[in-house]
N, CA, C and O atoms as a GROMACS GRO file, in nm:
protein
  568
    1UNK      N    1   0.764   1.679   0.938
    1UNK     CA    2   0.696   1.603   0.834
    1UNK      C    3   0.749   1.460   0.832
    1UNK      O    4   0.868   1.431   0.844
    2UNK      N    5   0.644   1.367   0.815
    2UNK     CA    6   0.677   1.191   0.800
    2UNK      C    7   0.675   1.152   0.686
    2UNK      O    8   0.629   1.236   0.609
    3UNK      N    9   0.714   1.030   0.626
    3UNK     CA   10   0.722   0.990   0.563
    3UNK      C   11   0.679   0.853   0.578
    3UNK      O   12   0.727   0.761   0.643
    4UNK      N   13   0.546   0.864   0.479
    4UNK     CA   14   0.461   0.733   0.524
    4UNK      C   15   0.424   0.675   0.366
    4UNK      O   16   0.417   0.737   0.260
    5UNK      N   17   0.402   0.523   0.396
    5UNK     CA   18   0.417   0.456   0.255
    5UNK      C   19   0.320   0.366   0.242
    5UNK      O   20   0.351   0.274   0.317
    6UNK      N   21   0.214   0.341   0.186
    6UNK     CA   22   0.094   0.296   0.174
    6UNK      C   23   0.087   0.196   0.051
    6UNK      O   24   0.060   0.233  -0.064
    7UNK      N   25   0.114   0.062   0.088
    7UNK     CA   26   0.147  -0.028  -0.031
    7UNK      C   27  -0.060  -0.093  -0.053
    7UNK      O   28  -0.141  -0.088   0.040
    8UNK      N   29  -0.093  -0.143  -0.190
    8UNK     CA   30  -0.239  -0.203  -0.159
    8UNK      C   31  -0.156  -0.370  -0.186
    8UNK      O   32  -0.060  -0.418  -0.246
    9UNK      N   33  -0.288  -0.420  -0.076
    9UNK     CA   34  -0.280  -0.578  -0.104
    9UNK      C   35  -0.320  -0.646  -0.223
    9UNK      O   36  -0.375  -0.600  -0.323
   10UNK      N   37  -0.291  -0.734  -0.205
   10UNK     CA   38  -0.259  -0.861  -0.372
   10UNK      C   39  -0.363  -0.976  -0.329
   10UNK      O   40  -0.392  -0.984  -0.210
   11UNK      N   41  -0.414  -1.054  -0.409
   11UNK     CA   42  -0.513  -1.133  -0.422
   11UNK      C   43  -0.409  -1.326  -0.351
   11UNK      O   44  -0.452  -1.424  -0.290
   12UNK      N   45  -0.257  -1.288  -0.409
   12UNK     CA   46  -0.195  -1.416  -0.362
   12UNK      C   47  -0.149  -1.372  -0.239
   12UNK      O   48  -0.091  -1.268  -0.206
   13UNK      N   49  -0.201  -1.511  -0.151
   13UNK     CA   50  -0.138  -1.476  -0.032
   13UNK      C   51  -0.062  -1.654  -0.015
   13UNK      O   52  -0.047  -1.731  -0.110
   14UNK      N   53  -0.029  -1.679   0.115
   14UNK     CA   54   0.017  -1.751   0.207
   14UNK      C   55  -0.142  -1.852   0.268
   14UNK      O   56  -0.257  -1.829   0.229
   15UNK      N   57  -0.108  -1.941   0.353
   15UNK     CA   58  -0.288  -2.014   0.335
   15UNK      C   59  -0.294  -2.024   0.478
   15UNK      O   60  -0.375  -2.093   0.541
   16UNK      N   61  -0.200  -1.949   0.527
   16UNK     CA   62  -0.208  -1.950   0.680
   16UNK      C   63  -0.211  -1.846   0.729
   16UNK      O   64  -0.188  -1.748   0.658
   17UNK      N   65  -0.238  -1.831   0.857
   17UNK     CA   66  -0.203  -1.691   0.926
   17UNK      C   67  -0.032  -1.628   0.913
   17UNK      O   68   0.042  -1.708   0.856
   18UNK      N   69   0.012  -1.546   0.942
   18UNK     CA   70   0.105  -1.455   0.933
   18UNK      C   71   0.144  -1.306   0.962
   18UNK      O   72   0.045  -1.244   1.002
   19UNK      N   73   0.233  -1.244   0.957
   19UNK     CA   74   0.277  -1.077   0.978
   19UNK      C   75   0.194  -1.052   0.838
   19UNK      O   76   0.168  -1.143   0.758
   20UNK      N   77   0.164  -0.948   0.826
   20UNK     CA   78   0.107  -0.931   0.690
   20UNK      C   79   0.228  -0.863   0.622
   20UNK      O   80   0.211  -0.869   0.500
   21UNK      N   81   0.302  -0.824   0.642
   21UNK     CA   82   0.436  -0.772   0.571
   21UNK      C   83   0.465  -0.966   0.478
   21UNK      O   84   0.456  -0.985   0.357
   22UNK      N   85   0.492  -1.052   0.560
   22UNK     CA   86   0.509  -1.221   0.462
   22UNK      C   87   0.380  -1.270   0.395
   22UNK      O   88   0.403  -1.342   0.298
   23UNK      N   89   0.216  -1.245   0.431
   23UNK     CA   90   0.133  -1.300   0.414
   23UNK      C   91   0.140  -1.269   0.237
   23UNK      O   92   0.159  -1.366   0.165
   24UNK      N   93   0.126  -1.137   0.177
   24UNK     CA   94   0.123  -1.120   0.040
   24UNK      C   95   0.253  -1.202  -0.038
   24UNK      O   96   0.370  -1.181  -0.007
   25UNK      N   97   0.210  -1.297  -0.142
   25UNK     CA   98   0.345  -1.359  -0.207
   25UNK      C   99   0.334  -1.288  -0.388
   25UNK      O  100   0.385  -1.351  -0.481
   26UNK      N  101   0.278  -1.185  -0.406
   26UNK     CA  102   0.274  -1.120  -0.525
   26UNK      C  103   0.433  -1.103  -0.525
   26UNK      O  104   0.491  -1.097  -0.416
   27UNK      N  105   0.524  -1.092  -0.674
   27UNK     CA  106   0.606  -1.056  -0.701
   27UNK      C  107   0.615  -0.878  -0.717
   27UNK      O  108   0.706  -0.799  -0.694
   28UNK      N  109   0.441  -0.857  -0.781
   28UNK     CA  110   0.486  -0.655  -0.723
   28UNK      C  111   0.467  -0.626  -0.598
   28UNK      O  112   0.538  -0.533  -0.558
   29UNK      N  113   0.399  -0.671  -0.525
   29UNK     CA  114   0.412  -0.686  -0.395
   29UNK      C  115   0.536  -0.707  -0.333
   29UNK      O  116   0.586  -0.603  -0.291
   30UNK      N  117   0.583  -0.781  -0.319
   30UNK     CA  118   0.748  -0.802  -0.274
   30UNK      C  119   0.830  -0.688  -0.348
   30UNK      O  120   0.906  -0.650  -0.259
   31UNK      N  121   0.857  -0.613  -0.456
   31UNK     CA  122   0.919  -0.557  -0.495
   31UNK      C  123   0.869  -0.413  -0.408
   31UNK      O  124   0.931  -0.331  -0.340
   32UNK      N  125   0.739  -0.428  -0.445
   32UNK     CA  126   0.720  -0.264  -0.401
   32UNK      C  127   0.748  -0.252  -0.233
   32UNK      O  128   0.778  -0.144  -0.182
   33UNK      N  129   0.736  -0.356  -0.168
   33UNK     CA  130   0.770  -0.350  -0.052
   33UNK      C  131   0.905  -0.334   0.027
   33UNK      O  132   0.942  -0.287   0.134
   34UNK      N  133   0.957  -0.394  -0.079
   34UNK     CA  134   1.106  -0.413  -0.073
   34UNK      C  135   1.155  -0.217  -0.112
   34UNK      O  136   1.190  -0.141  -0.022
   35UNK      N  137   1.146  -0.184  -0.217
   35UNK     CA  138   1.159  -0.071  -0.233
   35UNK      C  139   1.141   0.032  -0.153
   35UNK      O  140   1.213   0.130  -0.133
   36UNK      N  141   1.003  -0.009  -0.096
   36UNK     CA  142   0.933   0.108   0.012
   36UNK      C  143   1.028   0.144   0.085
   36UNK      O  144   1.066   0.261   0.097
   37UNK      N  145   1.113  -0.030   0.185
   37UNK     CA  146   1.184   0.017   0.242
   37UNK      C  147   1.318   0.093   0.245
   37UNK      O  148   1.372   0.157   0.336
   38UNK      N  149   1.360   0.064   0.103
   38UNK     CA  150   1.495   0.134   0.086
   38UNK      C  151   1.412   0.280   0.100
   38UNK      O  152   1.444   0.282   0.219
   39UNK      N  153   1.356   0.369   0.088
   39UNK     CA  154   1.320   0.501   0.073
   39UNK      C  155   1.312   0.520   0.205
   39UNK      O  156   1.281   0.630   0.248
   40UNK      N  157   1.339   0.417   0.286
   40UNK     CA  158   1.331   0.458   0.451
   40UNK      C  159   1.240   0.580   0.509
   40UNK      O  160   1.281   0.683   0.563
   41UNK      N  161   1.104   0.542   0.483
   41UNK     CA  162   1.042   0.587   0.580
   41UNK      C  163   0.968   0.561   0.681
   41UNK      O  164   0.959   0.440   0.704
   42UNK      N  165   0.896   0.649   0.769
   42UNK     CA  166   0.895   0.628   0.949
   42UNK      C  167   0.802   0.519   0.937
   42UNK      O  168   0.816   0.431   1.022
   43UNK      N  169   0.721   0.505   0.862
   43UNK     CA  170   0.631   0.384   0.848
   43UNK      C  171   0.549   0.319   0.702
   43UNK      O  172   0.528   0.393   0.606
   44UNK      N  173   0.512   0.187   0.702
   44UNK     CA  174   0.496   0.120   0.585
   44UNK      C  175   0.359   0.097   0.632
   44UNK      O  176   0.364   0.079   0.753
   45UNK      N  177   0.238   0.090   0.588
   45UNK     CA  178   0.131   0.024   0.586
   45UNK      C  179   0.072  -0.040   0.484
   45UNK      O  180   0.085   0.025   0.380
   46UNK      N  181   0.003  -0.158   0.469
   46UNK     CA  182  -0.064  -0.238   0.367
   46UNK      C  183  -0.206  -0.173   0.362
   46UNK      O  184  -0.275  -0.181   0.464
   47UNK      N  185  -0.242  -0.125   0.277
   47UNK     CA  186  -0.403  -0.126   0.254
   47UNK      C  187  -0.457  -0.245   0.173
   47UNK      O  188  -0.451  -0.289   0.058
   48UNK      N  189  -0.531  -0.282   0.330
   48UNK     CA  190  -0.595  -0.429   0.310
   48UNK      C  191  -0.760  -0.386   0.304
   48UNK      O  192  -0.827  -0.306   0.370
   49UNK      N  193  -0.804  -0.518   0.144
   49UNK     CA  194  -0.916  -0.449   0.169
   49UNK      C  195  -0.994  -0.528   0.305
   49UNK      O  196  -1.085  -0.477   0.369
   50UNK      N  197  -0.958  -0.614   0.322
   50UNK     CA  198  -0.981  -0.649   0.475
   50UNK      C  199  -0.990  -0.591   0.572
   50UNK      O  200  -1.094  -0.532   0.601
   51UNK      N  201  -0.912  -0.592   0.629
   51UNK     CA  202  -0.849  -0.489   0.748
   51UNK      C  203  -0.820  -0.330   0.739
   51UNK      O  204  -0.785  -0.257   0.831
   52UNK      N  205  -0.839  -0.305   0.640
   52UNK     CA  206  -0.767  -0.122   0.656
   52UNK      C  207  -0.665  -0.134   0.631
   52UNK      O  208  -0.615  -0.208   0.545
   53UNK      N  209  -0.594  -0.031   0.734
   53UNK     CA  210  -0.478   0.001   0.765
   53UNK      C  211  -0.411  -0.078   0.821
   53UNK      O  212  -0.431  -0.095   0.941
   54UNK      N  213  -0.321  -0.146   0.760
   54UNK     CA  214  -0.270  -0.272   0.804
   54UNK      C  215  -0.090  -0.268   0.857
   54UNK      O  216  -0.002  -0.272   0.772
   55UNK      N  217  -0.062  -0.261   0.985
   55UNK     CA  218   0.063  -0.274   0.971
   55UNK      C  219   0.153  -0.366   0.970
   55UNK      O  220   0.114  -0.475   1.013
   56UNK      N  221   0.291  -0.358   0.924
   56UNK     CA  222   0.317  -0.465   0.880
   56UNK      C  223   0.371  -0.603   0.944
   56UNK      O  224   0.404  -0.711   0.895
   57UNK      N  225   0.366  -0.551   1.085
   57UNK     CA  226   0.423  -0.703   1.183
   57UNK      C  227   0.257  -0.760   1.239
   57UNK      O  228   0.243  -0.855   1.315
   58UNK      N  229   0.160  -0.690   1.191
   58UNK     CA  230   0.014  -0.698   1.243
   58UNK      C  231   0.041  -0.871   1.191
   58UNK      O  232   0.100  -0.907   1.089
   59UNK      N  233  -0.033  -0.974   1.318
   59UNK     CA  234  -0.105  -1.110   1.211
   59UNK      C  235  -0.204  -1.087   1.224
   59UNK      O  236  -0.265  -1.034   1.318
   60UNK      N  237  -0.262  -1.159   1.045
   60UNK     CA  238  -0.344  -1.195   0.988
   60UNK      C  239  -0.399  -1.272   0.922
   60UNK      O  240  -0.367  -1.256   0.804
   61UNK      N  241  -0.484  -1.370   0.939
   61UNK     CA  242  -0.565  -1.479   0.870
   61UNK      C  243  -0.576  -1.449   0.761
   61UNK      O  244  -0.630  -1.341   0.737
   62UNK      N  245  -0.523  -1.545   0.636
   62UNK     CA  246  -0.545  -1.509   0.494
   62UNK      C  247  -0.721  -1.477   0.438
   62UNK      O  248  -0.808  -1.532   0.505
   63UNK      N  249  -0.751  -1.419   0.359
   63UNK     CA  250  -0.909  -1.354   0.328
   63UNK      C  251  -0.883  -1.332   0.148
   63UNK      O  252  -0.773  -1.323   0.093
   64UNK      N  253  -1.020  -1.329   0.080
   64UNK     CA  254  -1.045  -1.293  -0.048
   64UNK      C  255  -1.124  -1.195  -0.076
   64UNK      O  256  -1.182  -1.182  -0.184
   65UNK      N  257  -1.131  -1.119   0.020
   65UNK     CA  258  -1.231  -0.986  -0.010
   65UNK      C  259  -1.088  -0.871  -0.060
   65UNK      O  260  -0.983  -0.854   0.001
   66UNK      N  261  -1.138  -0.799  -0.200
   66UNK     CA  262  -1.101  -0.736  -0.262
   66UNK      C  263  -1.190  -0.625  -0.305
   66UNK      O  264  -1.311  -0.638  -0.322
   67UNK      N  265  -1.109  -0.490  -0.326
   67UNK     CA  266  -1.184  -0.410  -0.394
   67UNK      C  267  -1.248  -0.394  -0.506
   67UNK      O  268  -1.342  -0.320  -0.535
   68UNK      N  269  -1.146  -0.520  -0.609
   68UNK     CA  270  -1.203  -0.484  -0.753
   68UNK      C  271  -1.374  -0.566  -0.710
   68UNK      O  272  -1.470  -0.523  -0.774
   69UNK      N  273  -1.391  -0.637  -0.643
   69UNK     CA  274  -1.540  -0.683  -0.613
   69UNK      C  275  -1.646  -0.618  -0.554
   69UNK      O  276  -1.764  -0.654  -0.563
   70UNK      N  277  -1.586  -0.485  -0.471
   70UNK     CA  278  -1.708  -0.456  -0.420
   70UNK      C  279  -1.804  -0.308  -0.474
   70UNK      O  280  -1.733  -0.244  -0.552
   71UNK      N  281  -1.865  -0.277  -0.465
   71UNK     CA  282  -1.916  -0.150  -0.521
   71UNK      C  283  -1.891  -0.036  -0.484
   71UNK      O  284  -1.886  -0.015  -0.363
   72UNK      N  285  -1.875   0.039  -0.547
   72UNK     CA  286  -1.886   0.242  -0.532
   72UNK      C  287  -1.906   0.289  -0.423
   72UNK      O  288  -1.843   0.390  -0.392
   73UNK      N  289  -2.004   0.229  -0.328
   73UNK     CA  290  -1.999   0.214  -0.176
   73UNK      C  291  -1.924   0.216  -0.103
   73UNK      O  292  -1.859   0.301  -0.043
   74UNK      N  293  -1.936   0.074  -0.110
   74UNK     CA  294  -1.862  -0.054  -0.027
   74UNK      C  295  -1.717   0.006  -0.039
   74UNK      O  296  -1.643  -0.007   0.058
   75UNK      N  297  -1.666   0.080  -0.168
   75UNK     CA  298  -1.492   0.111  -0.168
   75UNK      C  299  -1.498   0.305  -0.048
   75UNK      O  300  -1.417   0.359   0.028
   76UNK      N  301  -1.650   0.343  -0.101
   76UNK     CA  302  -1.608   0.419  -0.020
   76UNK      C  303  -1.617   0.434   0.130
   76UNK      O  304  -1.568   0.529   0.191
   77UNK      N  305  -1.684   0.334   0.185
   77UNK     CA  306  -1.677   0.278   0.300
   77UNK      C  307  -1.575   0.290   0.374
   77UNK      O  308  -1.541   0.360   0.470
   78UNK      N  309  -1.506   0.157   0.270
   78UNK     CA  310  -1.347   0.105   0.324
   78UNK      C  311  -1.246   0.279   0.325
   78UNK      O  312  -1.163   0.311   0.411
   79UNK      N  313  -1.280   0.346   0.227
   79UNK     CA  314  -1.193   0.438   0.223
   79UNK      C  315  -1.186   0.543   0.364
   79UNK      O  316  -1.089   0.596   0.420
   80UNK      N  317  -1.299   0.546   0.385
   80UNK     CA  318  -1.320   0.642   0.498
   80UNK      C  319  -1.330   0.582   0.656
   80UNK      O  320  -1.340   0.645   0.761
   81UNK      N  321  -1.324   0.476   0.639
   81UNK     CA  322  -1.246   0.354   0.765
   81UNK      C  323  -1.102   0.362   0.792
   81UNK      O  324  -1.041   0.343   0.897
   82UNK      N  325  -1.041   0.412   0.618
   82UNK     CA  326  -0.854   0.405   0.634
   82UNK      C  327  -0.830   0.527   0.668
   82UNK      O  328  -0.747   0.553   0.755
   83UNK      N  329  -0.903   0.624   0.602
   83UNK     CA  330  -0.860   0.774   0.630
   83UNK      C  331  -0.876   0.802   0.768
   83UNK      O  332  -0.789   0.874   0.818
   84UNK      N  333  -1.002   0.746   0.869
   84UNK     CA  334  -0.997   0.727   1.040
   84UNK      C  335  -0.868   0.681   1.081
   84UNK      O  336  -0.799   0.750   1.157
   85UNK      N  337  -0.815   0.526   1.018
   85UNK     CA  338  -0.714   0.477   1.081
   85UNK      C  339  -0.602   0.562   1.051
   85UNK      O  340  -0.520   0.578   1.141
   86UNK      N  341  -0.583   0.624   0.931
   86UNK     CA  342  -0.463   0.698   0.894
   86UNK      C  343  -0.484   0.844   0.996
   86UNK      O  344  -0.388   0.862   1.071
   87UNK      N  345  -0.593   0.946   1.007
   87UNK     CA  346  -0.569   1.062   1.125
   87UNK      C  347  -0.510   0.983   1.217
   87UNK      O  348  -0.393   1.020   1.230
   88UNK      N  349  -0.539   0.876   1.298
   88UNK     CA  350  -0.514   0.865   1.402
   88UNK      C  351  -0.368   0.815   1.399
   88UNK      O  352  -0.324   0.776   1.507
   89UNK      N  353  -0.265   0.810   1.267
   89UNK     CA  354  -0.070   0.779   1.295
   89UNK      C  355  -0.035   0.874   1.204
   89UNK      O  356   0.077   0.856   1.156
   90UNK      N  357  -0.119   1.008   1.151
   90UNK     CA  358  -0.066   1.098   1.040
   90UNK      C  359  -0.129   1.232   1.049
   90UNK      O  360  -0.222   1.262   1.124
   91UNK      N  361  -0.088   1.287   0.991
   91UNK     CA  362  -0.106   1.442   0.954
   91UNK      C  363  -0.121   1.499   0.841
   91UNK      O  364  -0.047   1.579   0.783
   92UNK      N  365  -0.251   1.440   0.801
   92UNK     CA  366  -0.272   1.473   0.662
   92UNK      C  367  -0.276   1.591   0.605
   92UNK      O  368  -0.292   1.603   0.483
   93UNK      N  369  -0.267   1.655   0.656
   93UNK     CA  370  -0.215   1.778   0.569
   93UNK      C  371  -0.041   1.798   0.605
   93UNK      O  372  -0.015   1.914   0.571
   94UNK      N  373   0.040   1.756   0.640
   94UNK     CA  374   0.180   1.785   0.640
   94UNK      C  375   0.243   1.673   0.642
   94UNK      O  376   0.366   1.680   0.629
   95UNK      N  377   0.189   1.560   0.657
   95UNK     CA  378   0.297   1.409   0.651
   95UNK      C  379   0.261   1.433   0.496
   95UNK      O  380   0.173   1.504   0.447
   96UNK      N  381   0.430   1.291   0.394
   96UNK     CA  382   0.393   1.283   0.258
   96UNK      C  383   0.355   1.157   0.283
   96UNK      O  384   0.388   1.093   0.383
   97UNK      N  385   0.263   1.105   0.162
   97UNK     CA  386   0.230   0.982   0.195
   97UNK      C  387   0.260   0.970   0.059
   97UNK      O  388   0.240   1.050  -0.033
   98UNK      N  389   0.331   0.811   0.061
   98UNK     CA  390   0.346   0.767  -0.082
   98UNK      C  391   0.289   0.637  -0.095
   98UNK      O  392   0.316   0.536  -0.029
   99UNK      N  393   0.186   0.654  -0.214
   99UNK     CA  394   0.105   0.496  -0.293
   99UNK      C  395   0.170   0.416  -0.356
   99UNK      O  396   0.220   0.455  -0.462
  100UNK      N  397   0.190   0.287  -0.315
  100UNK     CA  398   0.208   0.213  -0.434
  100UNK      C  399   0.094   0.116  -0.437
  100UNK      O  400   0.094  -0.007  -0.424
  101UNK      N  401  -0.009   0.205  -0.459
  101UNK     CA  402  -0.138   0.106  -0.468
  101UNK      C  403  -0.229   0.169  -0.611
  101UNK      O  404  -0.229   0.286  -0.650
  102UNK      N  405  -0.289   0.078  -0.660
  102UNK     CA  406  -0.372   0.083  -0.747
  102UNK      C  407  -0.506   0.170  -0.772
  102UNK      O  408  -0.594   0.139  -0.692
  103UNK      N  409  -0.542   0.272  -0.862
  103UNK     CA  410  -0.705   0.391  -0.870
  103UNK      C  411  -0.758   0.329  -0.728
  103UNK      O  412  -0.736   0.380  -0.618
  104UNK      N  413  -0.841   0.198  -0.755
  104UNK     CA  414  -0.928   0.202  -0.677
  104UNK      C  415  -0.865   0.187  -0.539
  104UNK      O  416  -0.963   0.184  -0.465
  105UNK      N  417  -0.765   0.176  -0.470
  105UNK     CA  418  -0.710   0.220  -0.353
  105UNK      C  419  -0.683   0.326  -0.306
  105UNK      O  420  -0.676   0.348  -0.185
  106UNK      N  421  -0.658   0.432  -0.425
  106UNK     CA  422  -0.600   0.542  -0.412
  106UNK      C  423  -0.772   0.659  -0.412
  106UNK      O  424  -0.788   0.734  -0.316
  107UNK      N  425  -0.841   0.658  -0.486
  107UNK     CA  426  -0.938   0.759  -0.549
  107UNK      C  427  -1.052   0.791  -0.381
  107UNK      O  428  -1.126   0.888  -0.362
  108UNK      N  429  -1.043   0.749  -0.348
  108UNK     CA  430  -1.113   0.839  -0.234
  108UNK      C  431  -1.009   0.862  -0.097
  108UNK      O  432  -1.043   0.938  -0.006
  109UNK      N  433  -0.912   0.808  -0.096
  109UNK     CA  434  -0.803   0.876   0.005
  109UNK      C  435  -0.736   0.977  -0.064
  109UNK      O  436  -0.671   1.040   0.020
  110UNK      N  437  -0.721   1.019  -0.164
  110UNK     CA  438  -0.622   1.140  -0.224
  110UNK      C  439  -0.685   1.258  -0.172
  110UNK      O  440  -0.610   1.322  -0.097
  111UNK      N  441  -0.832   1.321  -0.193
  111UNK     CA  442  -0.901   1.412  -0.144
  111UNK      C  443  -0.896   1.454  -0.019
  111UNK      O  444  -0.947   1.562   0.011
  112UNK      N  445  -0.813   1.350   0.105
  112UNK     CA  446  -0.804   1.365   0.223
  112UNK      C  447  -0.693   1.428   0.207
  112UNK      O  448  -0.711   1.548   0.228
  113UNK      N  449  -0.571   1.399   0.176
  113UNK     CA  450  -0.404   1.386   0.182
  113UNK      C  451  -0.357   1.545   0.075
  113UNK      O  452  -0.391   1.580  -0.038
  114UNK      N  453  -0.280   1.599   0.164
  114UNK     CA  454  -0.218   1.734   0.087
  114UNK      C  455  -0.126   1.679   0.051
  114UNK      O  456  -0.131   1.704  -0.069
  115UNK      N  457  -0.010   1.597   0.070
  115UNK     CA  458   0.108   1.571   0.022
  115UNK      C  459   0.114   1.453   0.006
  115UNK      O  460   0.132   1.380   0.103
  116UNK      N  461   0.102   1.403  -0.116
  116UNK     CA  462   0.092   1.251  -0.153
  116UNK      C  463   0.213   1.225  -0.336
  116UNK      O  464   0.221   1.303  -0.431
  117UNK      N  465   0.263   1.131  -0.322
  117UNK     CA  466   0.321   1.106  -0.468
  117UNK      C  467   0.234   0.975  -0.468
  117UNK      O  468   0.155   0.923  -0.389
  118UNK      N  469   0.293   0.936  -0.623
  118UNK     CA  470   0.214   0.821  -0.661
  118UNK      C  471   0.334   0.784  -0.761
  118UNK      O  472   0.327   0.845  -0.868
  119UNK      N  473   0.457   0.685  -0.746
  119UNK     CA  474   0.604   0.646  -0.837
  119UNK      C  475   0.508   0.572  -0.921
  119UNK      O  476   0.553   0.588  -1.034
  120UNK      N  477   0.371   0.478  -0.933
  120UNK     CA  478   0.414   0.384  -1.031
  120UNK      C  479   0.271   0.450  -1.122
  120UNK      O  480   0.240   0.393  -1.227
  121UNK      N  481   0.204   0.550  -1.081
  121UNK     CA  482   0.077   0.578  -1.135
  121UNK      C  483   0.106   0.579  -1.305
  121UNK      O  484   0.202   0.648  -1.337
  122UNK      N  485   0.050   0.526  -1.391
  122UNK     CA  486   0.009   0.487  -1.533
  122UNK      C  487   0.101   0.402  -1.552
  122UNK      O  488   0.154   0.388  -1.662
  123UNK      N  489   0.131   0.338  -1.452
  123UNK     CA  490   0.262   0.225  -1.545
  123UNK      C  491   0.167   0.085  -1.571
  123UNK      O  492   0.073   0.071  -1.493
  124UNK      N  493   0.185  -0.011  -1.668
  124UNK     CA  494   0.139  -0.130  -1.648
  124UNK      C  495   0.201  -0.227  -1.527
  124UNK      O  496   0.314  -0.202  -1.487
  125UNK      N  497   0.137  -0.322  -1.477
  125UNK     CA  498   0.196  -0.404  -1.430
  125UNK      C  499   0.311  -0.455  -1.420
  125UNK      O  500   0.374  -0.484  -1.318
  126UNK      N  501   0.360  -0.473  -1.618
  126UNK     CA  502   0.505  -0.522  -1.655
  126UNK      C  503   0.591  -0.393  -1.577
  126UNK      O  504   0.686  -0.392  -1.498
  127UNK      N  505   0.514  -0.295  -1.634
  127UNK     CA  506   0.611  -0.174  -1.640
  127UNK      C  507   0.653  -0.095  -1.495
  127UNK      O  508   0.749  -0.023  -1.466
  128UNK      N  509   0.538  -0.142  -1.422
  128UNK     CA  510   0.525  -0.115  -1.219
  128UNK      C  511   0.660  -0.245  -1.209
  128UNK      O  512   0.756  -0.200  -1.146
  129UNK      N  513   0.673  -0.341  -1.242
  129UNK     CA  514   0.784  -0.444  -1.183
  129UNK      C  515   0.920  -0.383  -1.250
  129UNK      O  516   1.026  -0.380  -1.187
  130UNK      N  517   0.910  -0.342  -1.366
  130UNK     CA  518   1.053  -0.290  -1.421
  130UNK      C  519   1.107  -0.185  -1.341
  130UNK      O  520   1.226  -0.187  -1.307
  131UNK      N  521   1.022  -0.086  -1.307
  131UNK     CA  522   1.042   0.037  -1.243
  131UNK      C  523   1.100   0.015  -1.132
  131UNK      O  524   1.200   0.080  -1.099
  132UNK      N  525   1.035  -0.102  -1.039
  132UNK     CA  526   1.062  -0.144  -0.930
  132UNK      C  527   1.253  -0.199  -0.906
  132UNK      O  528   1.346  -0.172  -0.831
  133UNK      N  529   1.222  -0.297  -1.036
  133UNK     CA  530   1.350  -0.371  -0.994
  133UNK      C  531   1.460  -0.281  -1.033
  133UNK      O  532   1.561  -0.301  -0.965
  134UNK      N  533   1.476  -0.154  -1.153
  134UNK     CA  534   1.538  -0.105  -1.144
  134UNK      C  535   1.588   0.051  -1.062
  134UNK      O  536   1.696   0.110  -1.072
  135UNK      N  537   1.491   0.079  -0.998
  135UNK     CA  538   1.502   0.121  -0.883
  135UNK      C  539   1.601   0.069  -0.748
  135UNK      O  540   1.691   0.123  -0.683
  136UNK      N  541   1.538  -0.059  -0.742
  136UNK     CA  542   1.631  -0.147  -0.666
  136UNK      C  543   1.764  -0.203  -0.672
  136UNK      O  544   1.837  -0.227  -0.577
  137UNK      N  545   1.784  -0.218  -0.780
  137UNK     CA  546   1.907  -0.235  -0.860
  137UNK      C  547   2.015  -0.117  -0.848
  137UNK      O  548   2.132  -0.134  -0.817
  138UNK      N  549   1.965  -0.015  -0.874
  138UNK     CA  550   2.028   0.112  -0.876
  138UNK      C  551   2.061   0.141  -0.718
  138UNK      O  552   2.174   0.188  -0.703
  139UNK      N  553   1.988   0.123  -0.603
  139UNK     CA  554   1.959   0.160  -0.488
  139UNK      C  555   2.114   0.032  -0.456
  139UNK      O  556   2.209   0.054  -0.381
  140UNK      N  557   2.101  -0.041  -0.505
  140UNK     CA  558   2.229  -0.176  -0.475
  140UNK      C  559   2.355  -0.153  -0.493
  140UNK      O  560   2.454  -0.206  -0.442
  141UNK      N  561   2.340  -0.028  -0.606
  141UNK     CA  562   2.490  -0.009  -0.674
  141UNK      C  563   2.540   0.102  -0.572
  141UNK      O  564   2.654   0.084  -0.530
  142UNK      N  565   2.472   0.215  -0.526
  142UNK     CA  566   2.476   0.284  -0.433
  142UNK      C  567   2.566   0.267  -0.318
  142UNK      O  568   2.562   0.346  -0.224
   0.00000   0.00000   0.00000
């Protein structure tokens, strides 16, 4: 079993091309990423609503296409584009995959995935960055 970590992309980016691991400059973004990696697992991917499955030394040209914009479709489109890219580096029924992405990132890939957590599901924003930093914090004292 793997351990795979599925962060969603942020609306602030960088105005240039880049790794997409530097392109996002969100502060939950950086945290949750940062975190991901202390949990050390075999792999990190960005769900871009751009690109998919995004990994994280991949470059990429900055873009403004987002999910909260597109329709019921259009998200389930994208969803079943990631769940292709994800069979083809996972084992969805025996890898865990962990979200730190938002409903509409999450709601049509869960139905694929037997083993999935979700650390920040009902937190607010404030409360997704608190979680984060003290997670991290704790992970420091360690």
């Amino acid at each position: 079993m793997r351990k795979i970590v599925l962060i969603s992309c942020v609306s602030k980016k960088l105005s240039h091309k880049a790794k997409a691991e530097d392109l996002y400059k969100s502060p939950l973004f950086k945290y949750s990423l940062e975190y991901a990696k202390s949990l050390r697992p075999d792999v990190i991917f960005i769900l871009s609503a751009e690109y998919g499955l995004l990994p994280l030394d991949k470059e990429i040209e900055p873009y403004n296409k987002t999910l909260n914009k597109m329709s019921e479709k259009e998200i389930r489109i994208w969803a079943n584009n990631v769940i292709s890219q994800l069979e083809e580096r996972a084992d969805l029924q025996k890898d865990e995959i962990i979200f730190f992405a938002g409903q509409k990132y999450r709601k049509y890939l869960i139905p694929h995935i037997k083993n999935y957590k979700i650390p920040l599901e009902k937190l607010s924003i404030g409360g997704q960055l608190n979680y984060l930093k003290t997670k991290l914090k704790n992970a420091l004292i360690k």
